[in-house]
VMD Tcl script that draws the C-alpha trace (Angstrom):
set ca {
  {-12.60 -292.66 62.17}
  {-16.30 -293.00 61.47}
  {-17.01 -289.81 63.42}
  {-14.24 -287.83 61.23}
  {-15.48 -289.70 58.26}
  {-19.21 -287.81 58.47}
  {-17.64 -284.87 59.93}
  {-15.76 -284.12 56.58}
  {-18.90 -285.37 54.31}
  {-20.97 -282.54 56.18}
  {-17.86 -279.96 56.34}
  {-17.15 -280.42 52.67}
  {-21.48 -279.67 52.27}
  {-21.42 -276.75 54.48}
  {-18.29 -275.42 52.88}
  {-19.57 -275.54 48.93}
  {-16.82 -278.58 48.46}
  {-19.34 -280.72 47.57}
  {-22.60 -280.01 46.39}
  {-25.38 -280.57 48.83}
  {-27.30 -283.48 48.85}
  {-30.52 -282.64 51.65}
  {-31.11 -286.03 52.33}
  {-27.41 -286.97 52.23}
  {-26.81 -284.14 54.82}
  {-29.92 -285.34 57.12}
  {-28.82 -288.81 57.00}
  {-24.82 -287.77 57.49}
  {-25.87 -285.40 60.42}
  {-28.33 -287.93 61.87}
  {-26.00 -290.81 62.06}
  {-22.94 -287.84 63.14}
  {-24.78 -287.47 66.75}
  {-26.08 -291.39 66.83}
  {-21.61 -291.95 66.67}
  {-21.13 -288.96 69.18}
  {-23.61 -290.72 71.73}
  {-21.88 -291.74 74.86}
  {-18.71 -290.43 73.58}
  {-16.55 -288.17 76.07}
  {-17.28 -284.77 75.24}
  {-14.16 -283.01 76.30}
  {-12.04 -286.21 74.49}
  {-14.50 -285.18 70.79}
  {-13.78 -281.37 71.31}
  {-10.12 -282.48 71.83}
  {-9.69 -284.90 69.10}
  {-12.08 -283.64 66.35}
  {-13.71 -280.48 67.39}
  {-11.02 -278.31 66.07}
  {-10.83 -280.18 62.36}
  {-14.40 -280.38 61.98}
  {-17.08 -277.60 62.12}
  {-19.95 -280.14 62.36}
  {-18.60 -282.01 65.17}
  {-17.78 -279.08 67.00}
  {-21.65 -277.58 66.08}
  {-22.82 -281.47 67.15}
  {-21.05 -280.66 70.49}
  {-22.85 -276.97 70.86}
  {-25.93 -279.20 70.22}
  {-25.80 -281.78 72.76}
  {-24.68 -279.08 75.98}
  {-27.48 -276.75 74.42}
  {-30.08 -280.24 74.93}
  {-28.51 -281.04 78.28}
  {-28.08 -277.44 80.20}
  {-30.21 -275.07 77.87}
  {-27.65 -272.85 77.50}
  {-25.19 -272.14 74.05}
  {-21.96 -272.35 75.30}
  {-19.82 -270.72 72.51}
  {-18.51 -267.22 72.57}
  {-20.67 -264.52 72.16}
  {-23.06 -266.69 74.04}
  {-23.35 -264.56 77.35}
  {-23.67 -261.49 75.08}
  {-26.56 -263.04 72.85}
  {-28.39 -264.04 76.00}
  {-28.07 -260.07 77.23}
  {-29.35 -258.96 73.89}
  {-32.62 -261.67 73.60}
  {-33.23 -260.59 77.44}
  {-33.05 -256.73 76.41}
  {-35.26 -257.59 73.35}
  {-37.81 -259.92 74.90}
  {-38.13 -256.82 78.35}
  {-38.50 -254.56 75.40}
  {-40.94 -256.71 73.62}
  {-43.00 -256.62 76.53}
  {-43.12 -253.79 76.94}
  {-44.61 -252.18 74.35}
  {-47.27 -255.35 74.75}
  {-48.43 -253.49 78.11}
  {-49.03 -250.18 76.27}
  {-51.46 -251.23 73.84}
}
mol new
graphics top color blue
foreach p $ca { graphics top sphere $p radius 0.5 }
foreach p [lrange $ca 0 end-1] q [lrange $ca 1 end] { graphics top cylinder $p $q radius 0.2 }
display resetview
């Protein structure tokens, strides 16, 4: 309850339901992952993920800390565009 309970004070923030309150939103989101620690990701995503945009962004987080890799949609496709960008980038480096 805790979790959903800082969930909905940062999804009410993010949505314009509630006006947002910087440190209010730091401390929220900092004590949001401090509750998600050691908790069951698959159980979170299951439970909460689907009511509440920060805990599912909390879970994109943590897997983004662990495997360095985004793994929402689009993600494989945003990968193939910074790798396109990045060989372009270089590219025009080697010119100069």
């Amino acid at each position: 309850m805790y979790i959903a309970h800082l969930a909905a004070q940062l999804d009410a923030m993010d949505s314009g339901a509630a006006p947002v309150r910087a440190v209010a939103y730091r401390l929220f989101a900092r004590r949001l992952v401090a509750a998600m620690a050691g908790y069951p990701e698959a159980q979170l995503a299951a439970e909460l993920g689907g009511h509440h945009g920060a805990v599912k962004h909390a879970l994109e987080q943590r897997h983004f800390d662990v495997h360095g890799v985004i793994p929402s949609e689009g993600a494989a496709f945003a990968r193939l565009l910074a790798t396109a960008l990045l060989r372009k980038a270089g590219r025009r480096g080697r010119r100069r």
